[in-house]
C-alpha angles and dihedrals in degrees: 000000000000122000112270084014105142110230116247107233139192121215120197096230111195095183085261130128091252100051098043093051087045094062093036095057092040087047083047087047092057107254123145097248125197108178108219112193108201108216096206105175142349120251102237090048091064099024129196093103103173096211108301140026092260098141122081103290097032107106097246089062091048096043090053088041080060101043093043082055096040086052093056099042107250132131109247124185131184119226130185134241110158102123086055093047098043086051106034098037114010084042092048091042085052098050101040094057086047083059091050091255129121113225131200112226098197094068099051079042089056094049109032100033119014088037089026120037094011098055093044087050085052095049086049086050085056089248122153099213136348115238125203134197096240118133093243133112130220140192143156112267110217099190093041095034089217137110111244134190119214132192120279125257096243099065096196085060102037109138097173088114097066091055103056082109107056114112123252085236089055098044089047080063093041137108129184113182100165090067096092090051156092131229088234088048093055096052092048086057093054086046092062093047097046104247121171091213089066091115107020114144126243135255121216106172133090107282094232107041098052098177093059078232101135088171096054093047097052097045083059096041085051105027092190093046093099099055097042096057100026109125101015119156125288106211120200118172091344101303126103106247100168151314140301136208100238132322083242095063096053129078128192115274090026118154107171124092098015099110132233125315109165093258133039115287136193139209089257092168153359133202113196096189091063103025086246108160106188127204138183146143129314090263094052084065090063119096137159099203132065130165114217131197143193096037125197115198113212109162097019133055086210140003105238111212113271106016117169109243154165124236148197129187099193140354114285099034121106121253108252133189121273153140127251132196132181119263117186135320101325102358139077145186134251127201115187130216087227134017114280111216111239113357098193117196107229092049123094130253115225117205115199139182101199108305091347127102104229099181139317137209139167116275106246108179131337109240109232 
């Protein structure tokens, strides 16, 4: 590419605030945009449709993606991905819950379509990078010779979490200009460019599964499920109290739906091979050891035993201070320096040095 040549980028435009103002401040900046919609899944394929197709592939979303685009002044497309994402991320939410896990989606999104399919569709397109709307920052890291995310400026929106598992190839052709700021900032920003998505609302749910029903999704998606794990044995302290629906329809560190003990109880364990769902007080949720698998390492070529980290188990939570040690051919271990409430295997472990995502995996067992 020629010297003071502005790249040509791609954003992933999902008709939202972040994503619009992401391809309107890098088409200020100069950059050649083209605006790329991904259309992941049909509505009547994943049900639960509360009323109207408000979410990132409903046809509201991708109108208002085109008309923010059109309004700018930037070609958009939509392409379509639904037989990848119905394999690669419905398929693996499926199976995970079947093996008593409970998965995160965005994680297995981010790899296998936004950093996957998106970013192969961009280089088609002769782009030189693709860029998203997610709070997170990024940077090329000389000593390391790595690129690392970090987390974004703005804490409450930090989705640097979601992103341990993109490649070191896909974040080299990466761009996220949304990290050094907040949401209000943002919508001040499409404000300023006239965006009719400058106040549209959130979504916080998983995007197929707009009901935020998973039961009801996985009972359609396996339409004996029901029948085969109804009734199985509720375990407290040992003994069988009772009955469950199902091992698929609980998480770990559940409360509801469990009936009345006496006392508060919690989902403390599920076990997918006899249909055992497991439950206990609040202090049998707390554990020091997990062993994790499938690392990806971001901000460091190799975890060294006994690294002094920070780590997360799922989103929300709040990085805490532990040691990791490598288990096995792509896993490792983390011991942390406090319990950690509710380690649920399916959901992905987070190592950070500071602001800097160090490496991730899915969460496989908790070690007692």
């Amino acid at each position: 590419m020629k010297t003071g040549v502005k790249k040509t980028v791609v954003v992933g435009m999902s008709g939202g605030v972040d994503s619009s103002v992401t391809a309107a401040l890098l088409k200020e900046q100069g950059y050649h945009v083209i605006g790329v919609t991904m259309k992941t899944y049909d509505f009547d394929g994943v049900g639960g449709n509360v009323g109207n197709e408000t979410s990132c592939c409903g046809l509201g979303a991708m109108n208002d993606a085109r008309l923010v685009a059109a309004s700018i002044g930037i070609p958009h497309y939509v392409v379509d991905f639904r037989e990848t994402f119905n394999r690669e991320v419905i398929g693996n939410f499926v199976k995970e819950y079947l093996d008593g896990r409970t998965p995160n989606p965005c994680v297995l999104c981010n790899r296998e379509i936004k950093w996957g399919e998106l970013l192969r569709k961009a280089e088609a397109l002769g782009a030189d990078c693709i860029a998203t709307g997610h709070y997170a920052r990024l940077r090329y890291d000389e000593f390391h010779r790595r690129y690392v995310v970090s987390a974004a400026v703005n804490e409450r929106k930090d989705q640097s979490y979601a992103l341990w598992a993109v490649s070191q190839e896909a974040l080299s052709k990466t761009m996220f200009p949304l990290g050094g700021m907040s949401k209000p900032e943002v919508r001040e920003l499409a404000h300023k460019y006239g965006l009719r998505t400058a106040s549209k609302e959130e979504s916080f749910e998983i995007c197929f599964v707009a009901d935020n029903k998973y039961d009801r999704f996985l009972k359609e998606r396996v339409p004996e499920l029901e029948e085969q794990v109804n009734g199985g044995p509720l375990v407290l302290e040992g003994d069988v109290v009772g009955t469950h629906r199902g091992y698929p329809f609980y998480t770990i560190g559940q409360r509801k739906g469990l009936g009345a003990f006496g006392k508060p109880v919690y989902v403390t364990g599920i076990d997918s091979s006899t249909n055992t769902v497991r439950i206990g007080e609040g202090k049998d949720l707390l554990q020091r050891t997990l062993v994790a698998r499938n690392c990806n390492l971001v901000g460091r070529e190799a975890l060294e035993d006994g690294m002094v980290v920070q780590a997360k188990v799922r989103y929300k939570d709040e990085a805490t201070g532990a040691l990791v040690f490598r288990e096995g051919e792509s896993g490792f271990r983390v011991e942390f320096m406090e319990p950690k409430r509710a380690i649920t295997p399916g959901q992905s472990v987070v190592l950070y040095d500071g602001a800097d995502v160090v490496a991730g995996g899915i969460i496989d067992h908790v070690l007692l």
